[in-house]
N, C-alpha and C positions, 0 to 999 in steps of 0.2 A: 253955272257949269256948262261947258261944252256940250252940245247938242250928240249923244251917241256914244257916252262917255259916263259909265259908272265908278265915281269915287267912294274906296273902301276906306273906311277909319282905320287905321294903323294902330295894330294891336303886338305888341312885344315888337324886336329886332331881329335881326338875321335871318339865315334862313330855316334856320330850327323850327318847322312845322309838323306837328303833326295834326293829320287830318283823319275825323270819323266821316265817313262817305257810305251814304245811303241813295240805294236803287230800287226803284219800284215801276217804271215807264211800262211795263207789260206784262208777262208770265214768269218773270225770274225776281224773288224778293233777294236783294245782295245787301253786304254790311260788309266796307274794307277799312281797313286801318293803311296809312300812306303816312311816310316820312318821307319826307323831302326826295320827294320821288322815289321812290322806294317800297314796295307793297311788303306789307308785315302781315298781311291776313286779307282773305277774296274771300267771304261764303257766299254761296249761294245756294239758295232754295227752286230749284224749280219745279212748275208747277206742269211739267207738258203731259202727265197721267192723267190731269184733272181735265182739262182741254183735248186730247185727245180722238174722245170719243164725241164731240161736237167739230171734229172738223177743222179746229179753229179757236184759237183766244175769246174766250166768252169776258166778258169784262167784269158783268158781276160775277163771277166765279174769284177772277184776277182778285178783285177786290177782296171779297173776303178772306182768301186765302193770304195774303199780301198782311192783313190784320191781325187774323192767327198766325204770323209764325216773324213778323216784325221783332219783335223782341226776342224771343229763342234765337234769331242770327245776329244779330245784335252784340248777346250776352257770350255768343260762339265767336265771333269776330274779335271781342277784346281779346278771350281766354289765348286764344289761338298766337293772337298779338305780344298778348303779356302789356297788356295797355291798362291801367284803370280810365273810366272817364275821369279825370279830377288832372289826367297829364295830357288831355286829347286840347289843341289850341285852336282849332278850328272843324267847324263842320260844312259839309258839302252835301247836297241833294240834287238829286236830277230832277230837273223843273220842266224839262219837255224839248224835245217832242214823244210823245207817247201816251196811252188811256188816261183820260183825265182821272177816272174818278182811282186806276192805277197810282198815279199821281199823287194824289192826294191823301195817301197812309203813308208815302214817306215823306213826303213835303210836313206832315201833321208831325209827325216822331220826331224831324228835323229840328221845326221851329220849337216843340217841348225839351229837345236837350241843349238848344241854343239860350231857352230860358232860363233855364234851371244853371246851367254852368253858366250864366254869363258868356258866352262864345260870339262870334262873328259867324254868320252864316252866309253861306255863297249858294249862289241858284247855281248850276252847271247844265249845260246843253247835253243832252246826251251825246249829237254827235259828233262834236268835240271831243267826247269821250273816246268814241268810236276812232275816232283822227288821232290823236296823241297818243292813245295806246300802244301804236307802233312807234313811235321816239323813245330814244332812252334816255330819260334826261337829265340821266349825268350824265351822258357824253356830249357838250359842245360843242364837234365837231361836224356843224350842218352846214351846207350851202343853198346858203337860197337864190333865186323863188324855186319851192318843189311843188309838185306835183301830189295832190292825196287822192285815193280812189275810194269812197263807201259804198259798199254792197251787203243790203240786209234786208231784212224784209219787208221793211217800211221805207228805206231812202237805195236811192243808186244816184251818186253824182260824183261828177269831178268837181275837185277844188284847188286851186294856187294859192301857196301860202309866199306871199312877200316875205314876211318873215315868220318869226314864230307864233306873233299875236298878230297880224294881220293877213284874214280869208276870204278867197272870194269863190264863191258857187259861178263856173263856169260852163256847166253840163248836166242836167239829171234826165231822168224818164221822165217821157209826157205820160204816164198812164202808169200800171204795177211794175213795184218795185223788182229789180231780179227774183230778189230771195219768194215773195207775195208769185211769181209766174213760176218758180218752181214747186211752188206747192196748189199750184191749180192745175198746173201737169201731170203732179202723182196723181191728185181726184180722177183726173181722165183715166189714169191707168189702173184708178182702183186702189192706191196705195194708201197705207195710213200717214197722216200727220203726224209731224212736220212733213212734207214731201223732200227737202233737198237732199238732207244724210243718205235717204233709201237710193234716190236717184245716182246721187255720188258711188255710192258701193255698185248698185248696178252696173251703170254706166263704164265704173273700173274693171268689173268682172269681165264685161263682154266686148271694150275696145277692141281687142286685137282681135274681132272678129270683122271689123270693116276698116277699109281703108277711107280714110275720108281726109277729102278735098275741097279748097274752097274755090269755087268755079262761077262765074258771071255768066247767066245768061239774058243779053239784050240789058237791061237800068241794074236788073235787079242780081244783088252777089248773094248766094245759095252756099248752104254748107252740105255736102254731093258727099253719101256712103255709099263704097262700091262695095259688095262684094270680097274680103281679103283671098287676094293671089290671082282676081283675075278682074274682067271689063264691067262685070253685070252691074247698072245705080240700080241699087236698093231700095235708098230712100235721098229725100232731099229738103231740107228744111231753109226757108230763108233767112238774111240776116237785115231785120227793116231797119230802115234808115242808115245803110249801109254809106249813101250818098247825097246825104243831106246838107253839106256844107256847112253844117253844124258841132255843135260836141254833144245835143242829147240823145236821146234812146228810147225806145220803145219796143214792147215784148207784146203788145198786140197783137199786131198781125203775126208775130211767132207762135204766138195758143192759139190763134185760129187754124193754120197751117197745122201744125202739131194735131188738132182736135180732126181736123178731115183727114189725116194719115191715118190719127187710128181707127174713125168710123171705115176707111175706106177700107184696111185688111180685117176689117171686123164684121165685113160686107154689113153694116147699118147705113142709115139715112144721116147725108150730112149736116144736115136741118137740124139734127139734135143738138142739144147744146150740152156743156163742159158736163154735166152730172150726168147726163146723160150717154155715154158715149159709148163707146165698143169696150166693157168692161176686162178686166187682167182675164178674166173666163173665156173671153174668145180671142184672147191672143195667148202664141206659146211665149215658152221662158224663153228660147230665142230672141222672140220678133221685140217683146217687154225689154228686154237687156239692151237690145240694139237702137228703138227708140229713144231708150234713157241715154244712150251713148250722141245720138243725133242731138238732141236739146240742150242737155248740158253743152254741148258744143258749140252751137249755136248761141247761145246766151251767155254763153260767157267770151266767144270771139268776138260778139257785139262791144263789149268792153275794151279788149284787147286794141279796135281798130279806133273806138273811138280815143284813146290813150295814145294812141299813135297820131292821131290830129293833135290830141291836145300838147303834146309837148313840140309839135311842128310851130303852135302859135304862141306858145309860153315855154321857151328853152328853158329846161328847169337841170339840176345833178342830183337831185331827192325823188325818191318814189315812194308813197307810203300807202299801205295798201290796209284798209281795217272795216268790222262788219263782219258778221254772223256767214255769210255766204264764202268771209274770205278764210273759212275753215275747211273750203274743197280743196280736196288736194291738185284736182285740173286746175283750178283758179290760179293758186298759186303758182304751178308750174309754168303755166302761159304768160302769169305777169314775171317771175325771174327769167325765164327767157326772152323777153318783150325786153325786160331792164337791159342784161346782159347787153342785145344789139343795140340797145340803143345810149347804152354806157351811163346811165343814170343807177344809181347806189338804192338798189328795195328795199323797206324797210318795212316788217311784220313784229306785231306781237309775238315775244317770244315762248309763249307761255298760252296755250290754245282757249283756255280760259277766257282770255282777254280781248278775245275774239266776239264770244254771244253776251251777251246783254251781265253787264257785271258792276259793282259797286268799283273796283280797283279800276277799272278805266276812269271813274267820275272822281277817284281821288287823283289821279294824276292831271287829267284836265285842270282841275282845282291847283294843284302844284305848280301849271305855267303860268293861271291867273294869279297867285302868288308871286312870282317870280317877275312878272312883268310890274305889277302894285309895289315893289324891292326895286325896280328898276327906274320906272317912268312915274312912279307915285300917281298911276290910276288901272284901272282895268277895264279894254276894249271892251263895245258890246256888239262888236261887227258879228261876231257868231250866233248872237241873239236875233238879229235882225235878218241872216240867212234863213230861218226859220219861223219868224215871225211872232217870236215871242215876245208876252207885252210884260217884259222889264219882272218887277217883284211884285207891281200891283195886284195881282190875285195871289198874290202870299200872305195882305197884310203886313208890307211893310216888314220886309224878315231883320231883326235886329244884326248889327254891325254893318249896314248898307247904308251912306248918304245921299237919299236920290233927289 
């Protein structure tokens, strides 16, 4: 067998698939049913009460919870569907990237109903899932090569899709993810986890209290809040690797930036570091609202400019924009206007769901590896190899794979 290149045993004909598709990569247990592209049932369990009050996705937490409630969404996902298992012809599991030991209650559930029904089972990348959620795929009419953009808490990268099965990672962050720096910004300001929703509503709240600019001074391009209706800069937040000649990204030196703005109205020591910083107590709801308004800003025009190299050096007519962050509603507006001038066709999930961590993205993913396994009688593992994943072997060998 070709080096790169997983052959699936060909089970029934056409494209009559249905697929049970199980998620488990981190705080959300999901179970979707997917006909031929086509979502018949999304649940999801999540788990962000339990996480919470640590800050942050606790893994054993993840796990066990992921244990107790695997089957209750499960048994809600057929109902929902009107599926028994005994009509399901394939299953799908997210096999990474995400907590392993996450990982490993639904990777375990997978391989036991692949058993029992005799089925094929397919490992799915998660962020393939992330990627294809914004396609609709029944509609055929794509041009390629497009453009994908992921934004989440664990990955920020561009990608060019040659075509539908062939990707390439042309861009990500040297360092935290977008989503991972917007909740190291709520800590500084004292907010609770998740940080971005809170930051998102702020930030919307108190716009139209600054005018903001994007201004260069000397190398470096700065995103400049004036004051609305008059001269006064307020505040100034950078945008690193503004001019890197590159497509990656980094939010680094943005929390760092970000962490001396608020020690500095917070008159504390800039020495302190992110937990420690000029708490929501010593700043008003003003100065909080208009920070959030700076960051988000800033962090998500870092995307904006690098989108604007990226299809300068890969002329694409597709933009597909997918990822838990790309449920801001600034995000979105930046990239449909970004589309707009630049005459390239956006393409989101339509359905906000399909956005944070979910089983129905992993069954549609699963749907184009189908489609392509119908077409060229194999299925690419270029998406597997963006991530570094090592094939099925820590699956044992999942049944219906020839590896």
């Amino acid at each position: 067998m070709a080096k790169g290149i997983l052959q699936l045993k060909r089970v029934g004909g056409g494209m009559n698939k249905l697929i049970l598709a199980i998620e488990t990569s981190c705080d959300e247990t999901s179970v979707a049913v997917v006909r031929d592209g086509e979502i018949l049932s999304n649940v999801v369990f999540s788990q962000l009460d339990l996480h919470k009050a640590y800050g942050g996705v606790v893994p054993s937490i993840a796990r066990v919870a992921h244990e107790n409630k695997i089957n209750e969404v499960l048994k809600e996902a057929l109902e929902v569907a009107n599926v028994a298992l005994n009509q399901v012809t394939h299953i799908a599991v997210t096999q990474g990237p995400g907590l392993a030991i996450a990982l490993e209650v639904g990777i375990r559930k997978a391989k036991e109903l692949a058993a029992e029904y005799k089925l094929p089972l397919l490992g799915v990348n998660h962020m393939a899932g992330h990627l294809y959620s914004a396609l609709d795929l029944k509609n055929a009419d794509w041009e390629f090569p497009a453009l994908g953009l992921l934004v989440s808490g664990g990955h920020t990268e561009i990608l060019v899709l040659e075509d539908l099965y062939s990707i390439r990672k042309v861009g990500q962050t040297l360092d935290d993810a977008c989503g991972e720096a917007f909740d190291k910004f709520a800590t500084m300001l004292g907010l609770e986890y998740p940080g971005g929703p809170q930051i998102s509503k702020l930030a919307g709240q108190s716009r139209s209290q600054l005018d903001i600019r994007l201004e260069r001074d000397q190398q470096t391009l700065f995103v400049k809040g004036y004051a609305a209706g008059d001269e006064e800069l307020k505040y100034q937040l950078p945008i690193p690797m503004a001019n890197s000649g590159d497509l990656n990204m980094s939010y680094s030196g943005l929390k760092t930036a970000a962490k001396q703005l608020i020690n500095e109205l917070s008159g504390v020591s800039h020495k302190l570091d992110i937990k420690q910083t000029g708490r929501a107590e010593k700043l008003t709801e003003e100065q909080i609202g208009e920070l959030c308004v700076m960051f988000e800003e800033a962090a998500l025009r870092t995307l904006v400019l690098k989108l604007e190299a990226a299809l300068k050096q890969f002329p694409a007519q597709e933009l597909l924009l997918g990822g838990g962050v790309a449920a801001s509603p600034r995000l979105r507006d930046l990239i449909a206007e970004f589309a707009t001038k630049s005459q390239v066709r956006f393409h989101i999930a339509p359905d906000r769901a399909l956005l944070t961590d979910n089983a129905g993205m992993i069954g549609l993913a699963a749907t184009v590896a189908l489609r392509q396994l119908e077409e060229q009688g194999k299925i690419s593992e270029n998406i597997a190899k963006l991530y570094n994943l090592n094939d099925f072997e820590q699956m044992d060998r999942m049944p219906g794979w020839d590896l």
